[in-house]
KEKE-3310 file (N, C-alpha, C; in steps of 0.2 Angstrom, whole numbers, plus 5000, padded with zeros to 4 digits):
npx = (5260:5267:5258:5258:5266:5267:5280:5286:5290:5278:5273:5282:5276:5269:5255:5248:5258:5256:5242:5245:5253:5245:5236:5242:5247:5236:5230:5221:5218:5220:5221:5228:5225:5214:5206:5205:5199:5188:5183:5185:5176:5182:5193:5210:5218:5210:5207:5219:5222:5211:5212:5224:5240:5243:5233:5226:5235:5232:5219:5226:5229:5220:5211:5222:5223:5210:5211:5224:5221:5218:5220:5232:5236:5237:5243:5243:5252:5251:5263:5265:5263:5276:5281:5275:5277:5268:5259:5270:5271:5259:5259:5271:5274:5270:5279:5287:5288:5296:5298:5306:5311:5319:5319:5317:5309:5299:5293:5289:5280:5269:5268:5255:5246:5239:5231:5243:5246:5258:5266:5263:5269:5275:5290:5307:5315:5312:5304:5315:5319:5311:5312:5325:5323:5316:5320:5330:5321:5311:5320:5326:5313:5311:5309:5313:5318:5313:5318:5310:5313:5313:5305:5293:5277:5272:5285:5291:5284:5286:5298:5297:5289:5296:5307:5301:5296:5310:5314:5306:5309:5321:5333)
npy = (5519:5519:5520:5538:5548:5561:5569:5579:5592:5605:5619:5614:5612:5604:5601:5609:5607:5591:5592:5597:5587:5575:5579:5584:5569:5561:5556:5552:5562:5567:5574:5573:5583:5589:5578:5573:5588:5585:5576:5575:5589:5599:5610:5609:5614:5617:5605:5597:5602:5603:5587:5585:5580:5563:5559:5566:5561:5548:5548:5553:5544:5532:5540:5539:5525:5524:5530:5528:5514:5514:5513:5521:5534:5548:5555:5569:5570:5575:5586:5579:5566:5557:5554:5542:5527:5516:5523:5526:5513:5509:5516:5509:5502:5515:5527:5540:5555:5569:5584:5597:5614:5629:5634:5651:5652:5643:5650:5662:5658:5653:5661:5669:5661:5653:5638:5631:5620:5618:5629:5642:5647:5656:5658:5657:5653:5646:5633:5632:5622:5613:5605:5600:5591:5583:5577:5567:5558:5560:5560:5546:5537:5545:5542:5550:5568:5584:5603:5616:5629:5646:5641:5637:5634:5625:5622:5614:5604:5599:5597:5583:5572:5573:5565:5555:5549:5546:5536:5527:5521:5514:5522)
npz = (5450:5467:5482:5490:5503:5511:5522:5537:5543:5552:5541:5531:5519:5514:5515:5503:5493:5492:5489:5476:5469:5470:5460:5449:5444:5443:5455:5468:5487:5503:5517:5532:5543:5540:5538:5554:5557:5551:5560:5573:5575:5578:5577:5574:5583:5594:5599:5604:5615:5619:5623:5625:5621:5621:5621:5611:5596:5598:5590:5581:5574:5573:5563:5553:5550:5546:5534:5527:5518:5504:5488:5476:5480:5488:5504:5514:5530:5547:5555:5569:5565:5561:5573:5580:5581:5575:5565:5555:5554:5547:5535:5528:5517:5507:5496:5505:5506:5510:5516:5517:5525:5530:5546:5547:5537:5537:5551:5543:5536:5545:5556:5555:5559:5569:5571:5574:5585:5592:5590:5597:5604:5593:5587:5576:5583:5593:5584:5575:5588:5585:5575:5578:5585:5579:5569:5569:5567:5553:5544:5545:5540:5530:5511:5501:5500:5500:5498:5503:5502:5499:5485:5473:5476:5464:5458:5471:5469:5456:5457:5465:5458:5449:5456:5463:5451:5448:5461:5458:5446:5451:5454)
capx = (5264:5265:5254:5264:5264:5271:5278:5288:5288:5273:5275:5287:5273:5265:5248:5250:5261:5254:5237:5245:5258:5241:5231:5244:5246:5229:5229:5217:5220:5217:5225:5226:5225:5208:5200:5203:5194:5179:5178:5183:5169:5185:5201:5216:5223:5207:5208:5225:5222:5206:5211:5230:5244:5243:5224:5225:5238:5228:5214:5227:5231:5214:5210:5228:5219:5202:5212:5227:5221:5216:5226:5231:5232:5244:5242:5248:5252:5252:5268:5268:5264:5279:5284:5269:5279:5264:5260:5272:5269:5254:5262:5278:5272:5270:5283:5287:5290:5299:5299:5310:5310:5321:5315:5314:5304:5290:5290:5289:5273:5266:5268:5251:5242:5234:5229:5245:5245:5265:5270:5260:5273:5280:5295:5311:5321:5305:5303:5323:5321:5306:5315:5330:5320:5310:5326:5333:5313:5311:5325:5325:5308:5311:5313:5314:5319:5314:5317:5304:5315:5311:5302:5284:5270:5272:5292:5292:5279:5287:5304:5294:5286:5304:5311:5297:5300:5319:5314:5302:5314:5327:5340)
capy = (5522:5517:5526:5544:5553:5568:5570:5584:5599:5609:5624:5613:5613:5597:5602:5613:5601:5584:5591:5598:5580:5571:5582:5579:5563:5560:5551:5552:5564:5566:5577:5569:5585:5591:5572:5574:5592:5582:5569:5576:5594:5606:5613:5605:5618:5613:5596:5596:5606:5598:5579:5583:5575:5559:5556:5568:5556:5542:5549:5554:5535:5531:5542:5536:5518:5525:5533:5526:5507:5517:5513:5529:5540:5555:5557:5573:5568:5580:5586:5571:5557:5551:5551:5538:5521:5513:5529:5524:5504:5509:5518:5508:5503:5520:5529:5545:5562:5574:5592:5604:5622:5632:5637:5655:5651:5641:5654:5665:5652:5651:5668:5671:5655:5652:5635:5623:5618:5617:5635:5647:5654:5656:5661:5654:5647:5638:5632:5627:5616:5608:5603:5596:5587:5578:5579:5561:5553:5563:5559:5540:5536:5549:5539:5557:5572:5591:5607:5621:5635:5650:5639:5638:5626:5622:5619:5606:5598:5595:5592:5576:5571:5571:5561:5549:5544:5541:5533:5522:5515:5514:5527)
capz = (5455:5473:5487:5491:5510:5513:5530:5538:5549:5550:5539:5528:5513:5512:5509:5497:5486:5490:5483:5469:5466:5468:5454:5443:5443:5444:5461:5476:5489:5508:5522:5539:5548:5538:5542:5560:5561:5552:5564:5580:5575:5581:5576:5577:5592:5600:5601:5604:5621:5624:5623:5626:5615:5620:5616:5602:5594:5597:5587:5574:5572:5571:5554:5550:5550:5540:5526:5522:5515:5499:5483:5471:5485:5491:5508:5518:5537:5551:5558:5572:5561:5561:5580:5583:5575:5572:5559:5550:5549:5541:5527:5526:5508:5504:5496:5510:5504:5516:5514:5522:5526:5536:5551:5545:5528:5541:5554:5539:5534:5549:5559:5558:5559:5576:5573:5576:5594:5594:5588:5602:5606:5585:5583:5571:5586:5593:5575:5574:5592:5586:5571:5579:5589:5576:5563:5565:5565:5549:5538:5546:5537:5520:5505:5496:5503:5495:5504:5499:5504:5490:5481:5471:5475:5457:5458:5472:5464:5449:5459:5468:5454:5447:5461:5462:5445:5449:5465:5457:5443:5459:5451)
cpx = (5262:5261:5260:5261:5268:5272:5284:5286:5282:5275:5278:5283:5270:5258:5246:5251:5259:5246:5239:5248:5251:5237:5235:5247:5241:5227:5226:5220:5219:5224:5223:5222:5217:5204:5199:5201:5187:5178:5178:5178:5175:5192:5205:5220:5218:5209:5215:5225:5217:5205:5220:5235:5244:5237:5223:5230:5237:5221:5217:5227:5226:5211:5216:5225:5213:5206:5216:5227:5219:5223:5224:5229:5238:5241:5247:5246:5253:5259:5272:5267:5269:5283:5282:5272:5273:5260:5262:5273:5263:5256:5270:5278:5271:5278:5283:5293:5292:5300:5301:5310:5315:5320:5314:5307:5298:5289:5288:5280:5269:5264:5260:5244:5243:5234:5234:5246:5254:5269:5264:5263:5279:5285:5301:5316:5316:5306:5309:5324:5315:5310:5319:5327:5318:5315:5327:5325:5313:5315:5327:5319:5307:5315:5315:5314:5320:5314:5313:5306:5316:5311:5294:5281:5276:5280:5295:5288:5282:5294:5303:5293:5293:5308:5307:5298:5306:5319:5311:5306:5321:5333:5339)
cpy = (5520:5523:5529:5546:5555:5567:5576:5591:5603:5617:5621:5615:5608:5596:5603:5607:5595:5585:5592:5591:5576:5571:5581:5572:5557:5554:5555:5556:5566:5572:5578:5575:5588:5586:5572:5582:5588:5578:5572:5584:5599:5608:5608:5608:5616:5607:5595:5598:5605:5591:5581:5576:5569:5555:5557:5564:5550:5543:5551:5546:5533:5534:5540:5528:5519:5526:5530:5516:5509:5514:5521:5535:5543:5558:5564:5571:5575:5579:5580:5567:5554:5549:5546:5531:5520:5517:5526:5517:5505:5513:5516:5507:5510:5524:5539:5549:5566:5580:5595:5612:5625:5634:5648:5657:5647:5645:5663:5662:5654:5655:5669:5666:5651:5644:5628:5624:5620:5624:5641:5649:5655:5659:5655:5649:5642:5632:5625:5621:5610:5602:5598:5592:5581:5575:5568:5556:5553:5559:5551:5536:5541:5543:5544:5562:5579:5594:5612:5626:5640:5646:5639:5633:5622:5620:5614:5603:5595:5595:5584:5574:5568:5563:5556:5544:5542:5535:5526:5518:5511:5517:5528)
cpz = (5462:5478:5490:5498:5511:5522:5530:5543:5546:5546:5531:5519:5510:5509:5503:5490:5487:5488:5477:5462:5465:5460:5448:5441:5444:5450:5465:5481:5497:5513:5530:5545:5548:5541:5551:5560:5559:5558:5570:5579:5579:5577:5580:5583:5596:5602:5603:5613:5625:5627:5625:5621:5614:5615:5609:5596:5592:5591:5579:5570:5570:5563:5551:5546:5541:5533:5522:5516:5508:5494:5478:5474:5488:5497:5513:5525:5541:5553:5564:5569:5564:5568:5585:5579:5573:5565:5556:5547:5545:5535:5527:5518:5504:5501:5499:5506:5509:5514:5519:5522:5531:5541:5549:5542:5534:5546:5549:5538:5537:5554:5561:5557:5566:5578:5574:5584:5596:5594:5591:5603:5598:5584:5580:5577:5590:5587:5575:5580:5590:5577:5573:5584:5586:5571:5563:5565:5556:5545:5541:5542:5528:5515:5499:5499:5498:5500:5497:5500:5496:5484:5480:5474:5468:5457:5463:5472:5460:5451:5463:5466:5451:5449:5462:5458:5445:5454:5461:5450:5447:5457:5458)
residu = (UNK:UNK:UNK:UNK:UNK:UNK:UNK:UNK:UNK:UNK:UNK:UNK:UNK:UNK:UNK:UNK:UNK:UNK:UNK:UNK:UNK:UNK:UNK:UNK:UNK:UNK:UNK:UNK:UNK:UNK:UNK:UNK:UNK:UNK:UNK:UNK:UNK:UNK:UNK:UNK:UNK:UNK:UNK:UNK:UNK:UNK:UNK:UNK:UNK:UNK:UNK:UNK:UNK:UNK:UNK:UNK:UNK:UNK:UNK:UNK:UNK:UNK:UNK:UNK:UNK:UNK:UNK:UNK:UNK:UNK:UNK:UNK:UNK:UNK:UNK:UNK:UNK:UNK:UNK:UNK:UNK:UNK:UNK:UNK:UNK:UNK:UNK:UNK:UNK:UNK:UNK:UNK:UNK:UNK:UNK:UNK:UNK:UNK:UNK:UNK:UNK:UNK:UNK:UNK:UNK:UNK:UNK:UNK:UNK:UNK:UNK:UNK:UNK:UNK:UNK:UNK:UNK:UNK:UNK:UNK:UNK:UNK:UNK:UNK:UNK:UNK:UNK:UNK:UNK:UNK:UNK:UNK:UNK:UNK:UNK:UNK:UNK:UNK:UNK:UNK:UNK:UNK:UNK:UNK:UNK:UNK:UNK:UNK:UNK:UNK:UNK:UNK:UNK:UNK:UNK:UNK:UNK:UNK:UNK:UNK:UNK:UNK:UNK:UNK:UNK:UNK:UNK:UNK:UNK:UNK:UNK)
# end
C-alpha cells in the first residue's frame, strides 16, 4: 500500500484514526504535530505565539522534510499542512486522507483543549470560518474524503481502510 496522510481541520480526528489505520495495517506511524513539540522543547500554542505563523510553518515544513521520505508510513499532518504548497509536494505520492467534522462535532472536540493556537477564542462559528476558509485547499488535495461526525475511532478507521482499498484498485 502507498504511503497515507491524513489531513483536515483540527478537531476533524486525524490522530486518533491515522494511528489506528496505521496499527492495522501494520504500517509506521508519525504525527507532525507531536515531532514538532520534540524538536522545538514546547507546545504547539507556544511556538506558534513564540515564532509567529510564519516561522512556525517553516519549522512545520522542516519535520515535514525529516519524516515523510519513510516507506510504510501513515502520517497525521497538522491542520496547516496543507495551506503551505510545498507540504503538499512532499506527500504528492502519498495517498491523502481527509477527515471531516462539523463544526459542532470539533468544537464539541476541542472545547476544552488549550493547546491549538487557532481556536483561543473556540467556539462553533469560529470553527465554521476556519473551515470555509481552508475548504477549497482541503478537498483540492483529498484523494479520500471521510467525515467523522457521530462516529467511532474504530468506524472511520475501518471506513479508510475500506476506501483505500477501493482507491488503491482505482474503483
Amino acid at each position: 500500500m502507498k504511503n497515507i496522510a491524513f489531513i483536515g481541520m483540527m478537531g476533524s480526528g486525524k490522530t486518533v484514526t491515522a494511528r489506528l489505520v496505521a496499527e492495522k495495517l501494520g504500517m509506521c506511524f508519525a504525527d507532525i504535530d507531536d515531532c514538532m513539540v520534540a524538536r522545538l522543547g514546547m507546545p504547539i500554542s507556544v511556538a506558534f505565539i513564540t515564532f509567529g505563523e510564519k516561522v512556525f510553518r517553516g519549522y512545520e515544513h522542516d519535520v515535514m522534510c525529516e519524516v515523510v521520505w519513510q516507506d510504510n508510513f501513515v502520517v497525521s499532518c497538522g491542520g496547516g499542512v496543507p495551506l503551505f504548497k510545498p507540504n503538499m509536494d512532499l506527500i504528492e505520492k502519498f495517498v491523502k486522507v481527509r477527515l471531516t467534522a462539523s463544526p459542532q462535532t470539533i468544537y464539541l472536540r476541542t472545547k476544552d483543549d488549550f493547546s491549538r493556537p487557532l481556536l483561543k477564542d473556540n467556539s462553533p462559528k469560529k470553527i465554521a470560518e476556519i473551515i470555509a476558509e481552508r475548504e477549497s485547499v482541503y478537498s483540492a488535495y483529498a484523494d479520500i474524503t471521510v467525515n467523522t461526525d457521530d462516529k467511532s475511532v474504530e468506524e472511520v478507521a475501518n471506513e479508510v481502510i475500506a476506501a483505500l482499498e477501493k482507491f488503491e484498485k482505482g474503483d
